[in-house]
N, C-alpha and C positions, 0 to 999 in steps of 0.2 A: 038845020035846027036840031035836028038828032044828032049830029055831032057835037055840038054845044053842050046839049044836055047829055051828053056821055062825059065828055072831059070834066063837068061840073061834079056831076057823080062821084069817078074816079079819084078829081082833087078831096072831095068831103072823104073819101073811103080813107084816100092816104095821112088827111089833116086827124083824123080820129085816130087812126091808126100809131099817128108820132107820140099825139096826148096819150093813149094808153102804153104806151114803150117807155116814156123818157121817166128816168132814174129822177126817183125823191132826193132831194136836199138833206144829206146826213145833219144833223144839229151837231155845233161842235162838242165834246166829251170833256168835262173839266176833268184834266188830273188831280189827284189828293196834291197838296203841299207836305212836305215831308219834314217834319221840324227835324232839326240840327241836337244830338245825340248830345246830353251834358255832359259838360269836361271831368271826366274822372278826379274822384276827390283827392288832394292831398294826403298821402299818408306820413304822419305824425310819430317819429318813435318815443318811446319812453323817454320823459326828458331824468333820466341819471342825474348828469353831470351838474344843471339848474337843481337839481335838488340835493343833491352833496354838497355846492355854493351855498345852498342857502339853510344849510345846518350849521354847515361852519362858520359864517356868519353872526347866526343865531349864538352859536357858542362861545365866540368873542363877545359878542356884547350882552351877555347875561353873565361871563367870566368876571367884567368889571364893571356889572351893574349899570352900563350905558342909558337902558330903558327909565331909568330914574330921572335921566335930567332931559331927554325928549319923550317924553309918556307917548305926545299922538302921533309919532312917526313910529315907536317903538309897538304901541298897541293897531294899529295899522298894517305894519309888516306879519306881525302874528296872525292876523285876521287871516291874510292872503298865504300864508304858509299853510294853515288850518284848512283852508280852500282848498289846497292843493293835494293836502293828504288824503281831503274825502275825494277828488279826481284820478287822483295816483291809479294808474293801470285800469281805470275804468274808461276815462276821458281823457286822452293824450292831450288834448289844444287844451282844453280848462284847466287841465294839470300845469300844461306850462306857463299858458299866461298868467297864472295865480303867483309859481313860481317867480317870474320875472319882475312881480310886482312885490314879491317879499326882498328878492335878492335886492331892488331898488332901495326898499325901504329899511332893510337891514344897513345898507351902505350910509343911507342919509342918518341913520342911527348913531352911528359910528363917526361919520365926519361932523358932527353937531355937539354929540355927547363927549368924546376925548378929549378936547382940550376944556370944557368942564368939568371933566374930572380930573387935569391932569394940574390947572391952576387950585382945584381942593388940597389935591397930595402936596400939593407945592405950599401951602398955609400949613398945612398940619407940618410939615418939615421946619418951616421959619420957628413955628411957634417949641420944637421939640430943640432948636437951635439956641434961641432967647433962652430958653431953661439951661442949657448948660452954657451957655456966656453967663445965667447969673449966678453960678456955683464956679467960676472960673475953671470951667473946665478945661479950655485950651492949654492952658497952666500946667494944671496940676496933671491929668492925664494925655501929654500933648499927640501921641502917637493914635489914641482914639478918637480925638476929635480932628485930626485930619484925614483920618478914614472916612468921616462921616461928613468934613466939608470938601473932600476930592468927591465924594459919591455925588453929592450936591452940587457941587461945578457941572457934572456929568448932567447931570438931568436938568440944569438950566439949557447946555448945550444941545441936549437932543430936543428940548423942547423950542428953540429959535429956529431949531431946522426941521419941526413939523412933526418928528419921528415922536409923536405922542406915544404910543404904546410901549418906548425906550423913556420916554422923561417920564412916563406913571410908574412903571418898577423904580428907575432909579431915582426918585423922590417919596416912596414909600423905603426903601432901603437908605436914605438917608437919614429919613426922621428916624426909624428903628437903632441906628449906631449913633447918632446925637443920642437919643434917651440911652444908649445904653452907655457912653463917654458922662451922662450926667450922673447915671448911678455909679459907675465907677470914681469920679468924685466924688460922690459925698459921701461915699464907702471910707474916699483917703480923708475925707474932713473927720467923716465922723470919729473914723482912728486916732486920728490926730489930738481930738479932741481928748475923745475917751483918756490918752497919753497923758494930756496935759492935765486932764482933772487925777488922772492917779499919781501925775509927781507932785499937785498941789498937795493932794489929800497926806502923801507919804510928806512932803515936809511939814506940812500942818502936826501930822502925829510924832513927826522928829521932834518938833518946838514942842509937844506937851509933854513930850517925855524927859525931854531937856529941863522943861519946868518944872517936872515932877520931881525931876533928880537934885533941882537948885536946892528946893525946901525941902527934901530931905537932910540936903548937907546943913542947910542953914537950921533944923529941928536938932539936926544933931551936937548941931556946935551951942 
C-alpha cells in the first residue's frame, strides 16, 4: 500500500512538474504589408518644337486672314496657345497639351479657311477680268492681258490640285495685272480719243477760217 502511495506521489510530483516546464504558445506576429514604391513620374521636356508649330501656324493664318472665315476654330486654337504661354516652362504637360490642341486647331483653321479665301481671290479676279474684256483690253493691250490671263490659268490650276496657298497669290496677282492691262487701255482710249477730238477741233477751226476767208474775198469783190 505504501508503494502505491509512493508511485502516486511521484507521478503527481512529475505531472506538475511537465505543467510548470512546458513552453507557452508564441501568438503569431503579423508583419507590416509593405506597399509597393510609386512609379517615378514621367519627366516632360520643354516642348520647343510644339511651340515653334504652333507660331508658325498661327502666322500663316493671321498672314491671310484665315480666322475670318472659321472664327470658332480660329478663336479656339488661340484660347489653347494662350494656355500654353501661361504653362511654358512652369508646367511642361499643360504646356504641351495646350500646345497640341492649338497646333490642331490652327491646322483645322487652315484646311477650312483656304479654299474660302482662295474662291474670294478667285471673284475679285473674274470681276477685274470682266472690266478689262469691257474696255477690250485683249485688243488693244494684248501682251498685258495675257500676263494676267496666263497668271490666272496658273491659279485655276493650283487651285484643282488643292495647293491653295499657290492659287490665293496667284489670283490675287491676277486680278492686280487685269486691273492694270484695263488701265493701260483706257490710257490707249483715252489717247485715242483725246487725238480725235483735237483733229475734229483742228478741222473745225480749218473750215472757219476757210469761211472767214471766203467773205472776205466775197466783201472784197
Amino acid at each position: 500500500m505504501k508503494r502505491i502511495l509512493f508511485v502516486l506521489a511521484v507521478a503527481g510530483v512529475l505531472i506538475v512538474a511537465s505543467c510548470a516546464t512546458a513552453p507557452e504558445t508564441a501568438e503569431p506576429v503579423e508583419k507590416p504589408v509593405e506597399k509597393p514604391a510609386p512609379p517615378p513620374k514621367a519627366t516632360v521636356g520643354l516642348p520647343e518644337q510644339e511651340y515653334a508649330q504652333a507660331k508658325e501656324l498661327k502666322t500663316k493664318v493671321d498672314r491671310y486672314g484665315l480666322g475670318s472665315y472659321v472664327p470658332e476654330e480660329y478663336e479656339q486654337a488661340e484660347a489653347s496657345l494662350a494656355d500654353a504661354e501661361k504653362a511654358y516652362q512652369k508646367d511642361n504637360v499643360a504646356a504641351k497639351r495646350a500646345l497640341d490642341q492649338a497646333i490642331r486647331g490652327y491646322n483645322a483653321v487652315i484646311t477650312k479657311g483656304f479654299p474660302l479665301l482662295v474662291d474670294d481671290r478667285r471673284r475679285e479676279a473674274d470681276a477685274a477680268m470682266a472690266q478689262a474684256d469691257s474696255i477690250k483690253a485683249q485688243r488693244s493691250v494684248p501682251d498685258a492681258y495675257a500676263r494676267a490671263k496666263a497668271k490666272y490659268d496658273e491659279a485655276v490650276a493650283a487651285r484643282e490640285a488643292g495647293d491653295f496657298e499657290k492659287a490665293a497669290a496667284a489670283f490675287e496677282e491676277a486680278r492686280r495685272l487685269f486691273q492694270d492691262a484695263h488701265m493701260q487701255a483706257k490710257a490707249k482710249k483715252d489717247r485715242a480719243e483725246q487725238s480725235m477730238r483735237s483733229t475734229q477741233e483742228g478741222l473745225q477751226d480749218a473750215e472757219q477760217r476757210a469761211r472767214a476767208g471766203d467773205a472776205e474775198l466775197q466783201g472784197a469783190q
